[in-house]
N, C-alpha and C positions, 0 to 999 in steps of 0.2 A: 036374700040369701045369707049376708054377711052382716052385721050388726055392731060396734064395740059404742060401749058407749064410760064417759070418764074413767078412763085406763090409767091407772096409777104402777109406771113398773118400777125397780129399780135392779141395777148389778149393786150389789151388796149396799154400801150408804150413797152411792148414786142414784141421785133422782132422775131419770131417764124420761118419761111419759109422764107429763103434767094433765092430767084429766082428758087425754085425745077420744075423741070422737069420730066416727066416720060409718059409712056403710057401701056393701055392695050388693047391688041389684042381681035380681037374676038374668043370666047370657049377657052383663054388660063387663065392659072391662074397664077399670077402674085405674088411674095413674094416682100414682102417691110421691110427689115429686119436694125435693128440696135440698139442700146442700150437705155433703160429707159432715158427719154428728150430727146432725137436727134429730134421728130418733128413727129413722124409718126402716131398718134393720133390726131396731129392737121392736116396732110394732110389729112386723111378720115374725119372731121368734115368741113374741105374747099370744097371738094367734096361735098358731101352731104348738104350745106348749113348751118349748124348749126354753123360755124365761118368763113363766107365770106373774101375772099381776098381782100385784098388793090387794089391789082394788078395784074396782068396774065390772062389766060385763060385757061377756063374748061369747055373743049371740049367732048360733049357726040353724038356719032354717028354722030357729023360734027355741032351740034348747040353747041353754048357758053350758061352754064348753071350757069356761075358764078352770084353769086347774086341775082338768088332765091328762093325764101321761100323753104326749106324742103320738105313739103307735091308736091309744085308741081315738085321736081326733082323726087322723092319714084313715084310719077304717071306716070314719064318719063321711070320708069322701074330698076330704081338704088337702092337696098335694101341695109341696114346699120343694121348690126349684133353688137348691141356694146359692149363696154369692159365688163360692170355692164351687160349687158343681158336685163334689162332692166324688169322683169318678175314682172305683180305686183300681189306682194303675197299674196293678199287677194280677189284673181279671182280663177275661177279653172281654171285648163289649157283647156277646153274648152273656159270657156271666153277667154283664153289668147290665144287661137286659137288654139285647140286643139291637143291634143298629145298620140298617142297610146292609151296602156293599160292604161295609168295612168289620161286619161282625167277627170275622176271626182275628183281629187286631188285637193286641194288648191296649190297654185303655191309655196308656203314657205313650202309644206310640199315634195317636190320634189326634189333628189338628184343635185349637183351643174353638171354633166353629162346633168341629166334629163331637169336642166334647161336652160342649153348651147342647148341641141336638140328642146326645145322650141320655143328659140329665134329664132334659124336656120328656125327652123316649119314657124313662124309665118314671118318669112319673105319672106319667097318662097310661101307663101299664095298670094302674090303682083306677082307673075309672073314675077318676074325681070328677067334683060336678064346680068345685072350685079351686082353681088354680094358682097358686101367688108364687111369684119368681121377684130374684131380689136379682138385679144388674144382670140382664140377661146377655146386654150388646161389651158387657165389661174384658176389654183385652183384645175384640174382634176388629176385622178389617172392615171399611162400609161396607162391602158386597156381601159380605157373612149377617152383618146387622141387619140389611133390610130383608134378609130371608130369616131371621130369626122373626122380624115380628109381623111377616107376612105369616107365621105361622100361628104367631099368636093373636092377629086379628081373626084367621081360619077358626079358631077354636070357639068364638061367639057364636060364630055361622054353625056350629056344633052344638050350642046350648050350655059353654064351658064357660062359667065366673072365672074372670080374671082379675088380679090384684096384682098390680103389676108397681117396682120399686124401679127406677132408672134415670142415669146421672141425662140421659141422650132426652133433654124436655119435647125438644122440635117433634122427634121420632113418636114418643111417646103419645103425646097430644094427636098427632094423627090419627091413631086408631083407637083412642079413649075415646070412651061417653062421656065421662064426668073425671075432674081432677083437683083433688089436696093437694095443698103445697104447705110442708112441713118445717116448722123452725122452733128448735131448743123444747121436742116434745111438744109443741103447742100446734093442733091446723089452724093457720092463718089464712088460708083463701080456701074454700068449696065452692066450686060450681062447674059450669059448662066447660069439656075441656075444649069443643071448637070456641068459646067464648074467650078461652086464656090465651089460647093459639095465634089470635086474633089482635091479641094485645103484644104488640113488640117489646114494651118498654118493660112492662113486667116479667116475659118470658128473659128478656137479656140478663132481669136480675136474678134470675133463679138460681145461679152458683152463688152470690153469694147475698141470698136472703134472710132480710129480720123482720121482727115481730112486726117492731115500730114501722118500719117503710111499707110493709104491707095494707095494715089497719090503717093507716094514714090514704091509702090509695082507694 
């Protein structure tokens, strides 16, 4: 479904993506796991268009989609759930594309749950067939998280790619197929995510992973 292969990005003279690599299957969901600045917020905005690579390719269903505009990748079918949510709070969540019981709301007057389910709403409004959400469970209470990613396991059982960004490893690994773990732009581990799940001592380090303790492992 998903392809990137030596992804060179930068914000202005920042080197951001050192050659990253990775892929996503079709109907699997994919974690991209690793600690605050390793990179994984600028790999979904490389994706998505919103900070275009220097260099590599980004491969969607066999076309290279690096290098354009935003709006026409989201047409291609690639929906981007972001970090902020993105909800603007002076719409109702109908304008903002509606949401259950609470659609005549203003979108500020909506729990940070109600707004995470919004975002999610309003993106699957596009029929995408791949999904990437960057810190879905970010700000939420447990009982808001595990139904945030009981929804986004639901979405496999659907046929929906997921690419999925989150500080919450334990969470995340449960309902992955496969999991990267990201450090200073570099994946340093691919593989099985019940395989990492598996491993204690390397999930513990996941906050605060490097290169070297990885590759050494």
């Amino acid at each position: 479904m998903l392809e990137l292969r030596a992804l060179q990005t930068y914000y202005g003279l920042a080197h951001v993506l050192h050659g990253l690599s990775l892929g996503v299957g079709e109907g699997e969901v994919v974690a991209l796991l690793g600690r605050n600045g390793a990179g994984k917020t600028t790999t979904l905005r490389s994706i998505s268009g919103l900070t275009p690579p220097r260099s590599g390719a980004i491969r969607y269903k066999g076309r290279d989609i690096a290098g354009l505009a935003p709006h026409c990748i989201a047409r291609l079918g690639i929906a981007l759930v972001p970090e902020t949510r993105g909800i603007f709070s002076y719409l109702s969540a109908r304008e903002n594309l509606a949401i259950a019981e609470r659609k005549l709301n203003r979108g500020r007057q909506l729990s940070g749950g109600e707004q995470e389910m919004l975002s999610i709403g309003r993106a699957l409004l596009l029929n995408p067939k791949l999904l990437i959400l960057d810190e879905p469970s970010q700000g939420l209470a447990p009982l808001i998280v595990r139904e945030v990613f009981r929804i986004v396991s639901q979405m496999r059982q659907e046929g929906i790619s997921v690419l999925l960004v989150e500080q919450n490893a334990r969470m995340s690994l449960e309902i992955a197929d496969h999991a990267y773990v990201l450090d200073d732009g570099r994946i340093v581990y691919s593989g099985s995510a019940a395989e990492l799940a598996a491993d204690e001592a390397r999930v513990q380090a996941l906050a605060g992973a490097s290169a070297e303790q990885w590759a050494e492992s």
